[in-house]
mmCIF file as Biopython writes it, N, C-alpha, C and O atoms, coordinates in Angstrom:
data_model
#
loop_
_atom_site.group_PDB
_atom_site.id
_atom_site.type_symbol
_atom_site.label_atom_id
_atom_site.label_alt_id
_atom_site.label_comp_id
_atom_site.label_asym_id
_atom_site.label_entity_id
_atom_site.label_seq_id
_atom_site.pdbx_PDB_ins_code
_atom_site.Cartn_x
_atom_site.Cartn_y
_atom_site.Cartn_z
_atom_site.occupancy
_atom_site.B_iso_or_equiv
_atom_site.auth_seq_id
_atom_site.auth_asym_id
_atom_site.pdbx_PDB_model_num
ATOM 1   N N  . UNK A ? 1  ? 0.842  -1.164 0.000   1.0 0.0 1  A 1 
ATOM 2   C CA . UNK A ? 1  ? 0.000  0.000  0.000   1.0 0.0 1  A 1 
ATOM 3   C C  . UNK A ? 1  ? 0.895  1.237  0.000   1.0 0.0 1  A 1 
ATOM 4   O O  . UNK A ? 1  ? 2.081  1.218  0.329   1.0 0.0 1  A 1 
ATOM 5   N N  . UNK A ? 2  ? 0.058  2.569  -0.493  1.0 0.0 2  A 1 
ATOM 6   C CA . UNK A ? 2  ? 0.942  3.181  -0.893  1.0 0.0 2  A 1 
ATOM 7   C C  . UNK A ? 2  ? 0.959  4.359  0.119   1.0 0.0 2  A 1 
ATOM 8   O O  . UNK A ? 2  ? 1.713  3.486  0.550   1.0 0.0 2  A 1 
ATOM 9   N N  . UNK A ? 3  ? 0.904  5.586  1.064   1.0 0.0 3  A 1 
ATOM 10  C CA . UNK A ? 3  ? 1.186  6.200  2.347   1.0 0.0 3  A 1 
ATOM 11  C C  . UNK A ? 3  ? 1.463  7.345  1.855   1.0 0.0 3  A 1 
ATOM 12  O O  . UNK A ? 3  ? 2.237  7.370  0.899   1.0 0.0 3  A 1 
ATOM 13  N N  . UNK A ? 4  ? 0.917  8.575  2.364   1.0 0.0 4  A 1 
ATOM 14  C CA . UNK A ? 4  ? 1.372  9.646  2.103   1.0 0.0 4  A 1 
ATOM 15  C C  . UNK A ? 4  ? 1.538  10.468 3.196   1.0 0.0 4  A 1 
ATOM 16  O O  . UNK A ? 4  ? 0.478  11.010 3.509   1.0 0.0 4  A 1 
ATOM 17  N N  . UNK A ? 5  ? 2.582  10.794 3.971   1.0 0.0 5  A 1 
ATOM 18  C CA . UNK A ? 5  ? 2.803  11.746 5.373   1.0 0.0 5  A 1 
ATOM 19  C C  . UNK A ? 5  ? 3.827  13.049 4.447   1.0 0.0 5  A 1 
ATOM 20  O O  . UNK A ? 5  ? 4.537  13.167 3.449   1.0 0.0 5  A 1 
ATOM 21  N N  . UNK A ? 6  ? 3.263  13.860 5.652   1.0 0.0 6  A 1 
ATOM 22  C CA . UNK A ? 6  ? 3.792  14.551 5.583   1.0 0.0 6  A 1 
ATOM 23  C C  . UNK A ? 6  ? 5.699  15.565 5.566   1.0 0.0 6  A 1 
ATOM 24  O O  . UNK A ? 6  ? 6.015  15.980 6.681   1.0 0.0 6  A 1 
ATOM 25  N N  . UNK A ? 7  ? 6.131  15.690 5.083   1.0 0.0 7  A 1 
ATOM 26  C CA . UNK A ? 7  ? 7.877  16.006 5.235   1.0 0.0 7  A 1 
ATOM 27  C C  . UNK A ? 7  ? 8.414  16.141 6.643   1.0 0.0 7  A 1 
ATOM 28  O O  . UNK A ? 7  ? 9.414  15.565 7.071   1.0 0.0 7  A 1 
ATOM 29  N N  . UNK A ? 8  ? 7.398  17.214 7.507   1.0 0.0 8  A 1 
ATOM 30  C CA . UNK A ? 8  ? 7.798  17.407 8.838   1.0 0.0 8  A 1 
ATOM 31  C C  . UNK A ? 8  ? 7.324  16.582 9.956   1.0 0.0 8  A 1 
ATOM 32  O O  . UNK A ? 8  ? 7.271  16.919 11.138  1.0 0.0 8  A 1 
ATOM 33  N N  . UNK A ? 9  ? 6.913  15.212 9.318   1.0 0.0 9  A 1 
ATOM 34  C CA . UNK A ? 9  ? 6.084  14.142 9.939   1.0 0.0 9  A 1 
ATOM 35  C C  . UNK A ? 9  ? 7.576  13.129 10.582  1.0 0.0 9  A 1 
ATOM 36  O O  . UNK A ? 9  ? 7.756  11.931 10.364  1.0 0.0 9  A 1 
ATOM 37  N N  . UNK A ? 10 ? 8.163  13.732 11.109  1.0 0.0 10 A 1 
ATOM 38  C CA . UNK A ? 10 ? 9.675  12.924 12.044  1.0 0.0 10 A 1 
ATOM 39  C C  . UNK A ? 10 ? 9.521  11.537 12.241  1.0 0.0 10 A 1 
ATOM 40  O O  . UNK A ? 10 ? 9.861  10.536 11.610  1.0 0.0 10 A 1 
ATOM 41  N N  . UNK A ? 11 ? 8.871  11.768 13.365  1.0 0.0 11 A 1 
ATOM 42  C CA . UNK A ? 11 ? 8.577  10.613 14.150  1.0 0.0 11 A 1 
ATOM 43  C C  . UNK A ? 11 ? 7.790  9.470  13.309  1.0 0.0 11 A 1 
ATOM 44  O O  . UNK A ? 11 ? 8.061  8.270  13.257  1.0 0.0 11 A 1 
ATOM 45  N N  . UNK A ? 12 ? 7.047  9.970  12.853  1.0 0.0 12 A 1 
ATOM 46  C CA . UNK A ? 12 ? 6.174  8.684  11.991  1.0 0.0 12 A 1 
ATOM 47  C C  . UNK A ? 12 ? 7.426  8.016  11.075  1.0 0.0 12 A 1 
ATOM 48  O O  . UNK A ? 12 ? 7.911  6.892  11.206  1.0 0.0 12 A 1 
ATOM 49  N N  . UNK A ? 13 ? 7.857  9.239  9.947   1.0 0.0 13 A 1 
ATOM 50  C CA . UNK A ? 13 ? 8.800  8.560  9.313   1.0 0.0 13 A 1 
ATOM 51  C C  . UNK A ? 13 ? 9.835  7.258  9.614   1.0 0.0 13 A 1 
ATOM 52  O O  . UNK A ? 13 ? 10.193 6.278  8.960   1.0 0.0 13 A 1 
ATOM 53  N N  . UNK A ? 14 ? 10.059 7.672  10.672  1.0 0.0 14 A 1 
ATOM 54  C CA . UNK A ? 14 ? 10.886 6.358  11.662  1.0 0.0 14 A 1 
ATOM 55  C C  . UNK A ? 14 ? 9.974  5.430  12.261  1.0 0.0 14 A 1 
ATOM 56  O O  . UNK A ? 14 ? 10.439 4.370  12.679  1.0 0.0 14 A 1 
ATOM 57  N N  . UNK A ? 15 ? 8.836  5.644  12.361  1.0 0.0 15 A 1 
ATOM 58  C CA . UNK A ? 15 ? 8.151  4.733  12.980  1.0 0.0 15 A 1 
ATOM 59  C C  . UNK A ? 15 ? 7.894  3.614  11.387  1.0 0.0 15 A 1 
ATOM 60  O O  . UNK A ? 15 ? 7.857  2.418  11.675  1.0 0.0 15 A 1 
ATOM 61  N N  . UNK A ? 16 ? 7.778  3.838  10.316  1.0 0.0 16 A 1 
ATOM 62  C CA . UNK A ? 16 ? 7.462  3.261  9.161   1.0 0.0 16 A 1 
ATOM 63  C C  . UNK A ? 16 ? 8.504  2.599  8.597   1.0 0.0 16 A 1 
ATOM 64  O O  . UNK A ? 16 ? 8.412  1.454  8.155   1.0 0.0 16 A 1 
ATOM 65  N N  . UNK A ? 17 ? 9.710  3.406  8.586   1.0 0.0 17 A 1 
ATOM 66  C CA . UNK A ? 17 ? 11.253 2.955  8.576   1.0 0.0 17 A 1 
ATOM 67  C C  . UNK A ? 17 ? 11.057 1.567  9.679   1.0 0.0 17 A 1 
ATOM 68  O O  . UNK A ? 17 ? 10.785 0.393  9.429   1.0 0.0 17 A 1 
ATOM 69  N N  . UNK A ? 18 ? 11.227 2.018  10.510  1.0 0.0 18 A 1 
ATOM 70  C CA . UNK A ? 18 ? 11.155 0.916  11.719  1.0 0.0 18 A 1 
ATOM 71  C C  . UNK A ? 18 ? 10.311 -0.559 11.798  1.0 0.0 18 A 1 
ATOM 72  O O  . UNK A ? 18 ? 10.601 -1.521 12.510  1.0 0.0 18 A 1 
ATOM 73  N N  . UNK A ? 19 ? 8.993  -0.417 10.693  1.0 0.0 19 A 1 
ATOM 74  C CA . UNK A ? 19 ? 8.091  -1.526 10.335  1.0 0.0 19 A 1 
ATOM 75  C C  . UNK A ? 19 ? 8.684  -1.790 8.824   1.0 0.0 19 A 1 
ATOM 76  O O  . UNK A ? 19 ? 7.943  -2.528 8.175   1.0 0.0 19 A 1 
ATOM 77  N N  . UNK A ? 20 ? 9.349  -1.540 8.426   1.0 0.0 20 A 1 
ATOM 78  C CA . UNK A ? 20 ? 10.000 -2.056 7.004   1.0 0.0 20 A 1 
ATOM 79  C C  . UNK A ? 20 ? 9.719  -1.049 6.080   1.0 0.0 20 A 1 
ATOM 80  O O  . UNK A ? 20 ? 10.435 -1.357 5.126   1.0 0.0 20 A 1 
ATOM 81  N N  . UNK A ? 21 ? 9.109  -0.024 5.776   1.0 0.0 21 A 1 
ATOM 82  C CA . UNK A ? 21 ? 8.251  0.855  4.876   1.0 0.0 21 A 1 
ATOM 83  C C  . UNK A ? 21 ? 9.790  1.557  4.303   1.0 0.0 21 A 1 
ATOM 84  O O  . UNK A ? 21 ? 10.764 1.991  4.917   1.0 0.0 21 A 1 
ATOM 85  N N  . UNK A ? 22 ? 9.481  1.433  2.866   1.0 0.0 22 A 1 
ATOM 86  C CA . UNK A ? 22 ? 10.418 1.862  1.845   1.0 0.0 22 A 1 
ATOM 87  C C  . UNK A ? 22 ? 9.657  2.978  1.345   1.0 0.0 22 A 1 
ATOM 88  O O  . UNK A ? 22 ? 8.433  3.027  1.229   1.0 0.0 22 A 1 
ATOM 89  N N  . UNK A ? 23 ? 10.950 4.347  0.908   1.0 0.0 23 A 1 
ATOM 90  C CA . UNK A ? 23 ? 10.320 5.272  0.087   1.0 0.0 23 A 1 
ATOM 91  C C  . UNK A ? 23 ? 10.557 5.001  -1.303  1.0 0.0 23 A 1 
ATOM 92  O O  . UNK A ? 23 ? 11.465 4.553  -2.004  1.0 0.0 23 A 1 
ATOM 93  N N  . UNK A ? 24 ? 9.045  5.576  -1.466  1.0 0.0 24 A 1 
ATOM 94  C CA . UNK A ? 24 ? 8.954  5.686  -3.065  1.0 0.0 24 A 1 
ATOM 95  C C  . UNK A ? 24 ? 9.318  6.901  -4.023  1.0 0.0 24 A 1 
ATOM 96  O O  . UNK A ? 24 ? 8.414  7.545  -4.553  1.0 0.0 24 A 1 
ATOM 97  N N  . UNK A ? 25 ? 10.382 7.141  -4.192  1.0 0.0 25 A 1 
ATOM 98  C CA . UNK A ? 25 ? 10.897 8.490  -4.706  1.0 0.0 25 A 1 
ATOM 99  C C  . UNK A ? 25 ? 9.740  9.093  -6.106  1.0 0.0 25 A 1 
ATOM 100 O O  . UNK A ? 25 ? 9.201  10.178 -6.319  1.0 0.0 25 A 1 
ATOM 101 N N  . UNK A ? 26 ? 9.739  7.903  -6.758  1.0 0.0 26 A 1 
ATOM 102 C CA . UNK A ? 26 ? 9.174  8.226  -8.024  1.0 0.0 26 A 1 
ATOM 103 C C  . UNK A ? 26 ? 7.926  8.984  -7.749  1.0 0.0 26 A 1 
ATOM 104 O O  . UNK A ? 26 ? 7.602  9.996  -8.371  1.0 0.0 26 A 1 
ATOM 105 N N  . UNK A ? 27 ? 7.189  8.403  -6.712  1.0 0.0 27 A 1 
ATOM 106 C CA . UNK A ? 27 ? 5.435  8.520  -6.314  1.0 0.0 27 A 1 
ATOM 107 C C  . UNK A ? 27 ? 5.702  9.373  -5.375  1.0 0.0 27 A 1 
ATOM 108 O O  . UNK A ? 27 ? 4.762  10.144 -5.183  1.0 0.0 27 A 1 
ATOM 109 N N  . UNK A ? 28 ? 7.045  9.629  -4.390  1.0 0.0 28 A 1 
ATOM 110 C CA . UNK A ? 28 ? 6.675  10.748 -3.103  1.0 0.0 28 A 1 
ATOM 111 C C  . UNK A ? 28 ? 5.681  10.164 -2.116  1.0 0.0 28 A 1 
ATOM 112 O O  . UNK A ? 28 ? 4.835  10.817 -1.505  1.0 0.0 28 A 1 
ATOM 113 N N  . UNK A ? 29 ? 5.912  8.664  -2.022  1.0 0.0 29 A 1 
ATOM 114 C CA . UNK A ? 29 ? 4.681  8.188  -1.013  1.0 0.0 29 A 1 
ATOM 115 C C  . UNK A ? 29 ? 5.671  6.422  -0.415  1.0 0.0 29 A 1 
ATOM 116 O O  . UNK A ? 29 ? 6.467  5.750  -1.071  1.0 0.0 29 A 1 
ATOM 117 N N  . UNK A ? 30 ? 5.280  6.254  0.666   1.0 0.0 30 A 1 
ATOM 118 C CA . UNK A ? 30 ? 6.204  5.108  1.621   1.0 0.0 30 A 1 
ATOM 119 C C  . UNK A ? 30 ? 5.272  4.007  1.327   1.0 0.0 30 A 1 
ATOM 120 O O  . UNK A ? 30 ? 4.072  4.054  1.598   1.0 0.0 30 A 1 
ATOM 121 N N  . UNK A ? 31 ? 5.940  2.888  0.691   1.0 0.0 31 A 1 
ATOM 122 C CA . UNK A ? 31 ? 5.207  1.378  0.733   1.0 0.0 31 A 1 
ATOM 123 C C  . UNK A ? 31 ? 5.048  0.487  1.716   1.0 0.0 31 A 1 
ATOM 124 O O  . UNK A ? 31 ? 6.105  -0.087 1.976   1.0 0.0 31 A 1 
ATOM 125 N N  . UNK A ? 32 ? 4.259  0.196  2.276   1.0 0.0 32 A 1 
ATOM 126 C CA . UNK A ? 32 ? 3.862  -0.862 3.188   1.0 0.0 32 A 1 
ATOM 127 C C  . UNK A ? 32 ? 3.163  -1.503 2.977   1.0 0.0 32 A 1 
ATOM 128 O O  . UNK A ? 32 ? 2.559  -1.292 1.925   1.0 0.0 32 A 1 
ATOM 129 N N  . UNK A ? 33 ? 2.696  -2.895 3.933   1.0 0.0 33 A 1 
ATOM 130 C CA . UNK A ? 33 ? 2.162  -3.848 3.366   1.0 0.0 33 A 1 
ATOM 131 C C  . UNK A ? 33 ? 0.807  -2.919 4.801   1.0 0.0 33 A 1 
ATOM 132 O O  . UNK A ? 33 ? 0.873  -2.163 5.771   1.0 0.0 33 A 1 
ATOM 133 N N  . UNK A ? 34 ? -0.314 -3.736 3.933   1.0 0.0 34 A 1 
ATOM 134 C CA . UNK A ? 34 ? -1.658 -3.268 4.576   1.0 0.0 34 A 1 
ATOM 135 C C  . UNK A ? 34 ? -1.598 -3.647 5.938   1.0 0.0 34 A 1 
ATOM 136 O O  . UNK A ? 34 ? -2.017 -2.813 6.740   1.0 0.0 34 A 1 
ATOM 137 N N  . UNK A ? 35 ? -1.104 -4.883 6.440   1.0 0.0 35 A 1 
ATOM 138 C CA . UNK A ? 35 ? -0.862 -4.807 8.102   1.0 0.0 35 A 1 
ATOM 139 C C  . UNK A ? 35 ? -0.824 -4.184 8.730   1.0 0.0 35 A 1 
ATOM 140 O O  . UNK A ? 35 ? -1.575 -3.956 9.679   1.0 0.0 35 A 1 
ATOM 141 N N  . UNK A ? 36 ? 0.528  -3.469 8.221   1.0 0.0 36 A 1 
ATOM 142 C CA . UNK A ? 36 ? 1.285  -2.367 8.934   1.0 0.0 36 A 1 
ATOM 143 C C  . UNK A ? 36 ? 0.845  -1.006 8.768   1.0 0.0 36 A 1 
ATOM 144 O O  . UNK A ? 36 ? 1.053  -0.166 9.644   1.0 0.0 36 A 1 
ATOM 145 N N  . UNK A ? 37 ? 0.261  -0.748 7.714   1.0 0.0 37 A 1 
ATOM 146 C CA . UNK A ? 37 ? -0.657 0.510  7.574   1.0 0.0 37 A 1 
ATOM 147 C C  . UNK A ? 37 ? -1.616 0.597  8.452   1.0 0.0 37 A 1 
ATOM 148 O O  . UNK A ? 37 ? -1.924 1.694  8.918   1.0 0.0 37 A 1 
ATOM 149 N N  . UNK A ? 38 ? -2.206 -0.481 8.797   1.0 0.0 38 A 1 
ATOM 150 C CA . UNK A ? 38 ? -3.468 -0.758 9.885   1.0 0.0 38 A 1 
ATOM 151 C C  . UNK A ? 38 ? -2.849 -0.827 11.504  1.0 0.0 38 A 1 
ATOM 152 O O  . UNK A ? 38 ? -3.477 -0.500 12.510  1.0 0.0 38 A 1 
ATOM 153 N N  . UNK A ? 39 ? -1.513 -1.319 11.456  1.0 0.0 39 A 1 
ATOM 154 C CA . UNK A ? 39 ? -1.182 -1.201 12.660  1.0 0.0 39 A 1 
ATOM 155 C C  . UNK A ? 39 ? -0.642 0.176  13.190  1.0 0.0 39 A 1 
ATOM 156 O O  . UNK A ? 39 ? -0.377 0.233  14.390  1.0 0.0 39 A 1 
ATOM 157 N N  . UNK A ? 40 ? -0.483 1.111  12.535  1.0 0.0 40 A 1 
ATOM 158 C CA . UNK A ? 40 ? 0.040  2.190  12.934  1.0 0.0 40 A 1 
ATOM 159 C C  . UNK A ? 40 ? -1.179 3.298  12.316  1.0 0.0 40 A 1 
ATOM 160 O O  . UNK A ? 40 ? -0.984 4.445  11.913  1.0 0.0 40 A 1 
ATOM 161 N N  . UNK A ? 41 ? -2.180 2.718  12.374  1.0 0.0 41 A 1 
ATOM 162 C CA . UNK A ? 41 ? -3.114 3.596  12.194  1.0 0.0 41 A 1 
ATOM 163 C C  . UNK A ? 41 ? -3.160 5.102  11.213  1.0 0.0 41 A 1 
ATOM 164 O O  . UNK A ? 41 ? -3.485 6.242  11.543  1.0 0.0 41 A 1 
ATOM 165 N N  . UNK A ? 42 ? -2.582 4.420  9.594   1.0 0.0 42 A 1 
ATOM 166 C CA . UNK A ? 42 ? -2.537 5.508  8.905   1.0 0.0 42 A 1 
ATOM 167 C C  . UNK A ? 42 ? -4.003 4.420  7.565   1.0 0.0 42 A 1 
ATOM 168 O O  . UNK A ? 42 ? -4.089 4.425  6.337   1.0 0.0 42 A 1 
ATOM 169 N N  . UNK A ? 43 ? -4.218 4.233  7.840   1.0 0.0 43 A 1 
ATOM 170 C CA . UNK A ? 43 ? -5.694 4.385  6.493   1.0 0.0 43 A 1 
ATOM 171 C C  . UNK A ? 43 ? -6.296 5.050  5.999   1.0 0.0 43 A 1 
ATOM 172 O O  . UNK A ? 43 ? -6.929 4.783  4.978   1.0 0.0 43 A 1 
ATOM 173 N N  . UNK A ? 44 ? -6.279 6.396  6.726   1.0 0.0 44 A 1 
ATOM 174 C CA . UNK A ? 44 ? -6.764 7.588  6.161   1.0 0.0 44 A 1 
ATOM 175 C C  . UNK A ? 44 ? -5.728 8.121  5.559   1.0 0.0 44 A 1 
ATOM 176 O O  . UNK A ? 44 ? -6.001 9.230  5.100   1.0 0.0 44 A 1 
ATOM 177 N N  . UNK A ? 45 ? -4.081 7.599  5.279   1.0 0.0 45 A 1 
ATOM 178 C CA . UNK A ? 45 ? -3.326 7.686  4.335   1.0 0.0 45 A 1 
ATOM 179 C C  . UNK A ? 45 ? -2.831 7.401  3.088   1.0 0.0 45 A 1 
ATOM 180 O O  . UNK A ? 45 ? -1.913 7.717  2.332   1.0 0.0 45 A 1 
ATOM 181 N N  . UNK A ? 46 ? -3.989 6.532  3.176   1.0 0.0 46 A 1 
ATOM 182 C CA . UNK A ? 46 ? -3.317 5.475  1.589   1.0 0.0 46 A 1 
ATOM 183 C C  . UNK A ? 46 ? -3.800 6.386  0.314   1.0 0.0 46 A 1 
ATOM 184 O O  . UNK A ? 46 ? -4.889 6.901  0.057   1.0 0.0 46 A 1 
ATOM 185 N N  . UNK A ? 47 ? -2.697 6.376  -0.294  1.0 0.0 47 A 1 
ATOM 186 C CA . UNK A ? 47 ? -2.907 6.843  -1.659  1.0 0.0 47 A 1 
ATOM 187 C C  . UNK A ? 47 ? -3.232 5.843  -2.726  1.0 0.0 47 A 1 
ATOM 188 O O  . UNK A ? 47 ? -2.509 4.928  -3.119  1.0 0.0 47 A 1 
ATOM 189 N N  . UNK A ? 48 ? -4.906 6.287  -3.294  1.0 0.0 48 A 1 
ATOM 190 C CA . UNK A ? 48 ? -5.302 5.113  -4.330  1.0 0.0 48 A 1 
ATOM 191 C C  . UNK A ? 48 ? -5.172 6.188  -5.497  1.0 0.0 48 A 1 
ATOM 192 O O  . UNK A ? 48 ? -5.782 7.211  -5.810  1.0 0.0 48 A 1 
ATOM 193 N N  . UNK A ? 49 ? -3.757 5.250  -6.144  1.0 0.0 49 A 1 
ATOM 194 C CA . UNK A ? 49 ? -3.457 5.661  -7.876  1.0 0.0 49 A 1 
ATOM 195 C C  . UNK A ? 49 ? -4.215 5.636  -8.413  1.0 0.0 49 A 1 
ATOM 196 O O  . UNK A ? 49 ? -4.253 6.555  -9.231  1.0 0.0 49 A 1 
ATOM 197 N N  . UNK A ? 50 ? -5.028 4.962  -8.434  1.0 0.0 50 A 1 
ATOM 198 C CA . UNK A ? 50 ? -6.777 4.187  -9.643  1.0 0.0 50 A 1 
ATOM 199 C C  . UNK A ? 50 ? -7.530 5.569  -9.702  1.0 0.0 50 A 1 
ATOM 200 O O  . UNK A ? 50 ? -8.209 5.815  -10.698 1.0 0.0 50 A 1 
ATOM 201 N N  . UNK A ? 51 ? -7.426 6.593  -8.547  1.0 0.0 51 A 1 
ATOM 202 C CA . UNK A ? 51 ? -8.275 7.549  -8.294  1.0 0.0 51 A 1 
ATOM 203 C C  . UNK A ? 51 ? -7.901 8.341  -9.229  1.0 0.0 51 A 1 
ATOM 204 O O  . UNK A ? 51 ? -6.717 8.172  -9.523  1.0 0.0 51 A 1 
ATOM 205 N N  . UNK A ? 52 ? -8.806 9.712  -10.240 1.0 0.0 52 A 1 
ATOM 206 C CA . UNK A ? 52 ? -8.201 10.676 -10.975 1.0 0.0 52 A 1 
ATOM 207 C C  . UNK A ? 52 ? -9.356 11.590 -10.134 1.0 0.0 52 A 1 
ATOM 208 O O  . UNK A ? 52 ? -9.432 12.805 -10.315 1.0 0.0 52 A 1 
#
């Protein structure tokens, strides 16, 4: 799944780092698997590409 925080978002950043979450340079958005999106309570983050 695909995550979109914010630049001055510190702490999260490491918290996502810390669950495996890779940045996506191309997209500007951190990959995780849906688990971990759910476990750190960002779902109201996911960026759906499909969307225009």
């Amino acid at each position: 799944m695909d995550v979109r925080i914010g630049f001055h978002e510190i702490e999260l950043r490491s918290r996502i780092k810390a669950c495996g979450g890779k940045w996506d340079a191309s997209k500007k958005v951190w990959r995780l698997t849906y688990e971990k999106v759910k476990e750190l309570d960002l779902l109201d983050r996911i960026v759906d590409d499909k969307a225009s």
